[in-house]
C-alpha positions as CSV (number, residue, x, y, z in Angstrom):
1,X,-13.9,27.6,-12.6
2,X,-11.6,24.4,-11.1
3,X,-9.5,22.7,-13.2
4,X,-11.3,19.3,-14.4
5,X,-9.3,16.5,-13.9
6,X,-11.1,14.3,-17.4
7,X,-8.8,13.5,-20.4
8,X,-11.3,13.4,-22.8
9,X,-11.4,16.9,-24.6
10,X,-15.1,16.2,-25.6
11,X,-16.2,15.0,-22.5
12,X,-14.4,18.2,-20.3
13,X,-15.7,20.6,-23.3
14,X,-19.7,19.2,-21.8
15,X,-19.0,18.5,-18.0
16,X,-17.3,22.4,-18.5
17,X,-20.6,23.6,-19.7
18,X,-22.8,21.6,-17.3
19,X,-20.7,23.2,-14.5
20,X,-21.5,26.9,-15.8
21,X,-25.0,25.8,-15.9
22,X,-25.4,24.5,-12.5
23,X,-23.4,27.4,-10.7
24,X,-25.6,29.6,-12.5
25,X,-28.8,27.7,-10.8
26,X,-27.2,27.5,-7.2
27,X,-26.6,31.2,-7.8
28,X,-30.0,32.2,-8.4
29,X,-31.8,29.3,-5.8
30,X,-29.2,30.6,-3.0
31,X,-31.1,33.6,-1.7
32,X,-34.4,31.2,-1.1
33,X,-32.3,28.5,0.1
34,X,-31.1,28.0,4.0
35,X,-28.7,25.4,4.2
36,X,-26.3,24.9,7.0
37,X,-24.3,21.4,7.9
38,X,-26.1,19.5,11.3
39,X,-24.1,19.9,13.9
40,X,-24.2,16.1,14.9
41,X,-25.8,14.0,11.9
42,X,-27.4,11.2,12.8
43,X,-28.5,9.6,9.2
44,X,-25.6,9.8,6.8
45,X,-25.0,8.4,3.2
46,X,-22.1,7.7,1.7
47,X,-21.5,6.7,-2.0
48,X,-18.7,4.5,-3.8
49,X,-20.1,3.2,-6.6
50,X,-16.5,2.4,-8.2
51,X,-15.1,-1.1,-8.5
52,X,-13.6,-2.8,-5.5
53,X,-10.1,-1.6,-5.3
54,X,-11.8,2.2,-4.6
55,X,-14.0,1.0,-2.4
56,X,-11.3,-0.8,-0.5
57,X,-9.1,2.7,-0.6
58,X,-11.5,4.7,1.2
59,X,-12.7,2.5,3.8
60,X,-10.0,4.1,6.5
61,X,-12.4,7.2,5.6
62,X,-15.3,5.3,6.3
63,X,-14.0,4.3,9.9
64,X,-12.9,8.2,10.3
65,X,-16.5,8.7,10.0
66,X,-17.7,6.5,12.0
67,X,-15.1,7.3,14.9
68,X,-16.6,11.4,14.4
69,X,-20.2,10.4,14.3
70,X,-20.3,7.2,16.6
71,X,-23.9,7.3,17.2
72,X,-25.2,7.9,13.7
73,X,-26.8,5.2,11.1
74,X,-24.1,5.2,8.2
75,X,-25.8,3.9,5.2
76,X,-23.4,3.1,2.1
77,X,-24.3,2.9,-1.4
78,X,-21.9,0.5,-3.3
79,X,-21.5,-1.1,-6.7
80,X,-23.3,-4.6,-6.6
81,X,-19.6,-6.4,-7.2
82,X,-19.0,-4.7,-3.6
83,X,-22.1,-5.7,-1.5
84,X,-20.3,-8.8,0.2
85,X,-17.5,-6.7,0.8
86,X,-19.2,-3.5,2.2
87,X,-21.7,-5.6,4.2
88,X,-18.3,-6.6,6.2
89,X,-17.2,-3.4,6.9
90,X,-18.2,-2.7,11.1
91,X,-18.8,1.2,10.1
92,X,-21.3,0.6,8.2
93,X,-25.2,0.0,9.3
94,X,-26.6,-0.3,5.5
95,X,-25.3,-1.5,2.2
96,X,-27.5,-0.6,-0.8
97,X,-26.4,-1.4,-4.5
98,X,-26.4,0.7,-7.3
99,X,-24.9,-0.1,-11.1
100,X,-23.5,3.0,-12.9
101,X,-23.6,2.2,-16.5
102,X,-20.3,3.6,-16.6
103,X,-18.9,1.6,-14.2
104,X,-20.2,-2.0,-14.5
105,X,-19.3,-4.7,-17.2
106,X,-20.6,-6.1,-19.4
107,X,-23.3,-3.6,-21.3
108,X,-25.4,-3.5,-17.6
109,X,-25.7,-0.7,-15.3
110,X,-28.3,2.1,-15.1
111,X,-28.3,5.6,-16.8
112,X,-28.0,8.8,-15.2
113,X,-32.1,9.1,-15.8
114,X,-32.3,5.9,-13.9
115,X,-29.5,6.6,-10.8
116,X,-31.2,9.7,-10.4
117,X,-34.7,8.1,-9.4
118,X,-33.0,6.1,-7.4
119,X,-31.0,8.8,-5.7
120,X,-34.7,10.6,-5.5
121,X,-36.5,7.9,-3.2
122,X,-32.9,8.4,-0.7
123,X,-35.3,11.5,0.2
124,X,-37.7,9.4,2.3
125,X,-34.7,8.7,4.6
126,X,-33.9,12.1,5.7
127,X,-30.3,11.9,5.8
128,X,-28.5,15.1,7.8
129,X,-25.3,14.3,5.5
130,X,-24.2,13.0,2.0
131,X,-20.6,12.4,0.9
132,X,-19.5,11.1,-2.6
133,X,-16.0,9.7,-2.4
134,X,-16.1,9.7,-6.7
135,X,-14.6,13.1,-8.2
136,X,-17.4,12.5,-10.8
137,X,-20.2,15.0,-12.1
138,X,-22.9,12.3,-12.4
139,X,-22.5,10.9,-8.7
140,X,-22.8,14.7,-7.4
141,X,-25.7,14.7,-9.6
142,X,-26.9,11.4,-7.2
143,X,-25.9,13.4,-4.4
144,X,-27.8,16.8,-5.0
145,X,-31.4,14.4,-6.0
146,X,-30.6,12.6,-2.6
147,X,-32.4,15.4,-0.6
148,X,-29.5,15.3,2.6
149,X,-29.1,18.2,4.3
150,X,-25.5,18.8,4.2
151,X,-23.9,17.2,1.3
152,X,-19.7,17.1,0.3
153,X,-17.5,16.1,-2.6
154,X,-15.0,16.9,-5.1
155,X,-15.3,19.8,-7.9
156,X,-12.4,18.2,-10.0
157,X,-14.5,16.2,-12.0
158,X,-17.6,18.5,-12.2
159,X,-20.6,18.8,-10.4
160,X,-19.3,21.1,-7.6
161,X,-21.9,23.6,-8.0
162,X,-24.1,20.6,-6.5
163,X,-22.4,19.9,-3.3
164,X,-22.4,22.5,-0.2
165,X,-18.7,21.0,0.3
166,X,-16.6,20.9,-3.0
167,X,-12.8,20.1,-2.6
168,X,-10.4,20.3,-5.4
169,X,-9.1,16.5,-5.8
170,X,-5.6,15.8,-5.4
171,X,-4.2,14.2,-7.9
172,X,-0.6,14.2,-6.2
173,X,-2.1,12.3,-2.9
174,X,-2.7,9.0,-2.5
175,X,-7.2,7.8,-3.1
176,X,-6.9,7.4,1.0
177,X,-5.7,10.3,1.8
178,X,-7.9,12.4,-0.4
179,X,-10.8,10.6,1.1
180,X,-9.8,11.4,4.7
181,X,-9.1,14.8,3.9
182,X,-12.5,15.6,2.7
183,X,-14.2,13.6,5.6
184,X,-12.0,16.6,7.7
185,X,-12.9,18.7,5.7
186,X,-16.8,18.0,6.4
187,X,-16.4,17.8,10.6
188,X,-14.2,20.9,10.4
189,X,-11.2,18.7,11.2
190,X,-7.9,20.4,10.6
191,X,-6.4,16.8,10.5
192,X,-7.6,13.6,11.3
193,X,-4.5,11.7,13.1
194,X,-3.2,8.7,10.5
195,X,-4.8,5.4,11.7
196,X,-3.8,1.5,10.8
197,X,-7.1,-0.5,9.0
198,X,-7.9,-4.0,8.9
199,X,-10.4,-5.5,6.6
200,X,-12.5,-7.4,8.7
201,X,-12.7,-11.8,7.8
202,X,-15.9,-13.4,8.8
203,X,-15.3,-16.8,10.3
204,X,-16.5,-18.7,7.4
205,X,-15.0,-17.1,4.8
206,X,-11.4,-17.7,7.1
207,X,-12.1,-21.3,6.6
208,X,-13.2,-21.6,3.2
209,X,-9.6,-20.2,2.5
210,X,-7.8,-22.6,5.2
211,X,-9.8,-25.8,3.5
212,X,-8.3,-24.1,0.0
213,X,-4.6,-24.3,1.0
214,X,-4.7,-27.0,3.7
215,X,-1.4,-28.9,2.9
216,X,0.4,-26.6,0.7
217,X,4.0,-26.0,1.7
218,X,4.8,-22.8,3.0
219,X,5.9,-19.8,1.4
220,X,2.7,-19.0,-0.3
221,X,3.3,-17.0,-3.2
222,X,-0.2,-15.6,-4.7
223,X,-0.1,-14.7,-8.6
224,X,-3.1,-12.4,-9.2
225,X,-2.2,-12.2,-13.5
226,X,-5.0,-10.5,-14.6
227,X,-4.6,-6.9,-14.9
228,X,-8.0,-6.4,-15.0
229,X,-8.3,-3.9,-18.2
230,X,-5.7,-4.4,-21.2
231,X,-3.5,-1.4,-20.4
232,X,-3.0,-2.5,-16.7
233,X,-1.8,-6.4,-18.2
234,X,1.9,-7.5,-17.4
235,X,2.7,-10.5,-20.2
236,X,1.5,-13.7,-19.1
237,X,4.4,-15.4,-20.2
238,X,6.6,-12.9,-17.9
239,X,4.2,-14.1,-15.1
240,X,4.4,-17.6,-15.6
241,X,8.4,-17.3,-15.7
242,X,8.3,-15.8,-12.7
243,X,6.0,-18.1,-10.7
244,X,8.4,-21.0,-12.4
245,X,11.3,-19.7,-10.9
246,X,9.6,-19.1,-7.4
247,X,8.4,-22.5,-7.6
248,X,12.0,-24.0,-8.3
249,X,12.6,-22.1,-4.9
250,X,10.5,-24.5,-3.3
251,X,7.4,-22.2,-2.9
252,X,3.7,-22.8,-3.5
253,X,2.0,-20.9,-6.3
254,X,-1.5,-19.4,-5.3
255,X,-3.3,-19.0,-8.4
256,X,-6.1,-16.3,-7.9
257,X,-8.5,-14.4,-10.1
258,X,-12.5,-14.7,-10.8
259,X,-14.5,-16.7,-13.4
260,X,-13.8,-14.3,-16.0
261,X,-10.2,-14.2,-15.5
262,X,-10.1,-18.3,-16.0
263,X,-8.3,-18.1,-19.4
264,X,-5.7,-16.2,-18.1
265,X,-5.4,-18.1,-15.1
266,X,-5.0,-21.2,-17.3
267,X,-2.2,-19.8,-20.3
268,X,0.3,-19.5,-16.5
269,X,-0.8,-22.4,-15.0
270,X,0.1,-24.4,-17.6
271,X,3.7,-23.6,-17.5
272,X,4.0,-23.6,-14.0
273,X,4.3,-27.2,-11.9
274,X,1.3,-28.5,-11.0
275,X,2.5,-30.1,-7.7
276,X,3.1,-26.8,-6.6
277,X,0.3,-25.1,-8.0
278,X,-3.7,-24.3,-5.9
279,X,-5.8,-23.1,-8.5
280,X,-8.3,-21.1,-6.3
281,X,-9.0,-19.1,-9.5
282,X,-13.6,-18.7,-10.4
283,X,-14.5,-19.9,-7.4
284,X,-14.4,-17.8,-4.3
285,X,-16.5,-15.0,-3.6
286,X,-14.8,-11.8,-2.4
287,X,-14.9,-11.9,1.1
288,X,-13.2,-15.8,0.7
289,X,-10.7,-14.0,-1.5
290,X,-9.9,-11.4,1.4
291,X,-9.6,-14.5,3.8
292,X,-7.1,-16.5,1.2
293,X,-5.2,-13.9,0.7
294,X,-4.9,-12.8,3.9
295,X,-3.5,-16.4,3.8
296,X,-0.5,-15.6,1.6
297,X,3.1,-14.3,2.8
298,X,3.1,-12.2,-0.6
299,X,0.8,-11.1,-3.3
300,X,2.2,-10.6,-7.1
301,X,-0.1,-8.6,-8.8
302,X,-0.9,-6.0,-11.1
303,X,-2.9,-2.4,-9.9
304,X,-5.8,-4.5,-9.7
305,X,-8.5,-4.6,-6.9
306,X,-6.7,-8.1,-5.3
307,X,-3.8,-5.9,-4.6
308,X,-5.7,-3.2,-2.6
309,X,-7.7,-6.4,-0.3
310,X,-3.7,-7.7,0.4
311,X,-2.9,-4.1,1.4
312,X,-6.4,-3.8,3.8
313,X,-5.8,-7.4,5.1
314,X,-2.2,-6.9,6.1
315,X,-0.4,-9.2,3.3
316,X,2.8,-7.8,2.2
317,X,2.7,-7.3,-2.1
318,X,4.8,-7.3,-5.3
319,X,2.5,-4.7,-7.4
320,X,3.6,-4.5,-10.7
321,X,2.7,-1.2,-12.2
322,X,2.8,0.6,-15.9
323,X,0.9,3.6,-16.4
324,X,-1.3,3.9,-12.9
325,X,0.3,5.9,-10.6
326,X,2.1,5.1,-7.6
327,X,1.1,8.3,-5.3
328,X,-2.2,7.7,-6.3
329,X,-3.2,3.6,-5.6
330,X,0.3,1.9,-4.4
331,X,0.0,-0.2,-1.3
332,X,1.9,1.7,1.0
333,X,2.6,-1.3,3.7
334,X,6.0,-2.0,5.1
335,X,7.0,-4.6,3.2
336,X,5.0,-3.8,0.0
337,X,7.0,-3.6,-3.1
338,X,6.4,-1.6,-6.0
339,X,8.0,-2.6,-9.3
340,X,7.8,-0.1,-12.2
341,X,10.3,1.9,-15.2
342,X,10.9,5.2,-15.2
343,X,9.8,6.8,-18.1
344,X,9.3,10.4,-19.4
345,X,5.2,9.5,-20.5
346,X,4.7,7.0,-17.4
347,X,2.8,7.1,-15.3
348,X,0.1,8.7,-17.3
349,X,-2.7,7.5,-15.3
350,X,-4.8,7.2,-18.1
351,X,-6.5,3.9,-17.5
352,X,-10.1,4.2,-18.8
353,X,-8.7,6.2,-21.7
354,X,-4.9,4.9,-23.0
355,X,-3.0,7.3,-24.9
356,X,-3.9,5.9,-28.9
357,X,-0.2,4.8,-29.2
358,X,-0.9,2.5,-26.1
359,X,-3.4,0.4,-27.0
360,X,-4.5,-2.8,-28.8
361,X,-0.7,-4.0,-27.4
362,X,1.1,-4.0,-23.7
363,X,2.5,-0.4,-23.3
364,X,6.2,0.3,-23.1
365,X,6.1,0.8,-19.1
366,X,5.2,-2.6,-18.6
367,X,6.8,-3.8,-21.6
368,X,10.1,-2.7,-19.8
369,X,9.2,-4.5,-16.4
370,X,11.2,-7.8,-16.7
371,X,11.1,-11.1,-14.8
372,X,14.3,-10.9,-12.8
373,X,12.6,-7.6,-11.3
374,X,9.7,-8.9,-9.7
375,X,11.5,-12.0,-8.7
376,X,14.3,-10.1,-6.8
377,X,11.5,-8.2,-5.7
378,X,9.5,-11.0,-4.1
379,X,12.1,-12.4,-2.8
380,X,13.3,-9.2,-0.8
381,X,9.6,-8.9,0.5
382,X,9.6,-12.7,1.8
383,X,13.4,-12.1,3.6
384,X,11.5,-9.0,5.0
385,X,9.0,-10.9,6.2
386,X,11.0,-13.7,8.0
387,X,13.3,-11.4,9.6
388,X,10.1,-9.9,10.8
389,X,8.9,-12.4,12.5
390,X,12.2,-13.8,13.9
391,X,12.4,-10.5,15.7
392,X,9.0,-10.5,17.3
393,X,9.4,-14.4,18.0
């Protein structure tokens, strides 16, 4: 039996049994069952239903698949938070949402009973090949009802009794490389060669984002402050001292964030000066995000999904992390930054489940993350970035 990769004692206690259950079932259906992979698919699925910053992590996966199967129709399923941005993405000739209960906000999203007669009607399509880029039980449950012919995912967080392709997921290795590895791993690959991606702008999104800073005096220093969930949230106050002190260095403050970020947005804007201040918080929709950002000569952010569109559209960032780890979602560009504390419990990595003495208050790995770091640090990517491009000029 793999090692389970869930925190929860509870929850790896059921997905454990579920597992035993399920291998016992493939077991038994195996002699009456003749399964073999197609040897060039031509209808393939791929799932992501995780929020955008996973989605944006595997989409150099995505491409690999579409580089090994260049004639095929590539169908993705997505989180309705990613259609915009999936529906940019070149690979891909179908986006179709689908809201996990687990995964959306806000009390919405569909049960497993649900997903899975959803995933049932994917039968009428007749896809040669299913992938799940989750390491998640229910979304290999998805997977298995979809009918494909050849399906592939990971066994570290349950479920692989339902794929014919279960890899153990690497917690060590960073979400892209995982990805890629088991996209190998399903067109017998022994390694696909590292490749640079660029997220895609359409033209009017590009120009929503021009008409958004038109004026502003260069640099352009985005502040992303929410963290996105509690544990992942760098003080406010510490951001708004740093924007301050980037501003008194004659930069312009990009404020960014969505609609339900706004009273975050507003608690640093208001310390920060407003002739130096664009407040493109609420109002854009993703893909203008990716356009404004790519905008930016640095991102300061949190381990939030902002960061990961800087890192796909090429912007150099300042991430700020506490208890994510590094190896596992840092941008990994150049010029990117990482500031963090070394601690003996950090990083932990346990986001959707904090260790009790972590929450209800900022834990002690961010707590320990001051102001003069992350201005140092954007500073030294904005030096980078003007030596850089006095040395292609």
């Amino acid at each position: 039996m793999p090692r389970l990769h869930i925190y929860d004692r509870r929850e790896r206690r059921l997905v454990l049994a579920a597992d035993g259950m399920f291998a016992a079932a493939a077991a038994l259906a195996r002699p009456f069952r003749s399964r073999r992979p197609v040897a060039s698919p031509r209808r393939i699925l791929l799932l992501r239903l995780e929020r955008i910053g996973d989605l944006v992590m595997v989409l150099p996966a995505i491409a690999d698949v579409r580089r090994l199967a260049p004639d095929a129709r590539i169908d993705l399923v997505v989180g309705s938070w990613n259609q915009s941005l999936a529906s940019a993405v070149p690979e891909v000739s179908r986006v179709e949402t689908l809201d996990a209960a687990w995964l959306a906000r806000g009390g919405t999203g569909r049960g497993i009973v649900s997903l899975s007669r959803a995933a049932r009607a994917w039968r009428t399509e007749d896809y040669d090949l299913a992938i799940n880029f989750e390491p998640d039980l229910r979304s290999n449950v998805l997977l298995a009802a979809s009918g494909a012919a050849w399906t592939a995912g990971y066994r570290s967080g349950g479920g692989g009794a339902l794929v014919d392709v279960a890899l153990d997921y690497d917690t060590r290795a960073h979400t892209t490389d995982n990805a890629r590895r088991l996209v190998a791993a399903v067109f017998g690959e022994a390694q696909i060669p590292a490749e640079s991606y660029r997220l895609a702008v359409p033209p009017s999104a590009a120009a929503a984002a021009r008409q958004r800073i038109d004026g502003a005096a260069r640099p352009l220093v985005g502040l992303h402050v929410s963290g996105g969930r509690a544990i992942k949230q760098w003080d406010l106050d510490r951001f708004a001292a740093a924007g301050r002190r980037l501003a008194a260095e004659g930069m312009t403050i990009i404020l960014t964030g969505s609609a339900a970020d706004r009273p975050l947005v507003d608690a640093v804007r208001t310390h920060l000066p407003s002739a130096q201040v664009v407040d493109a918080a609420g109002d854009l929709d993703l893909l203008e995000l990716a356009a404004l950002v790519r905008e930016l000569d640095v991102l300061v952010t949190g381990d939030t999904g902002p960061m990961h569109v800087a890192a796909a559209v090429g912007t150099p960032i300042v991430a700020i992390f506490g208890p994510s780890d590094p190896a596992r979602y840092a941008p990994r560009g150049p010029r990117d930054r990482v500031v963090r504390v070394e601690l003996p419990c950090s990083p932990c990595n346990r986001i959707r489940l904090p260790p009790a003495r972590c929450t209800g208050h900022t834990p002690d790995c961010l707590v320990l993350v001051s102001v003069e770091q992350v201005f140092e640090a954007t500073l030294t990517v904005l030096d980078a970035t003007r030596r850089a491009k006095a040395g292609s000029a």
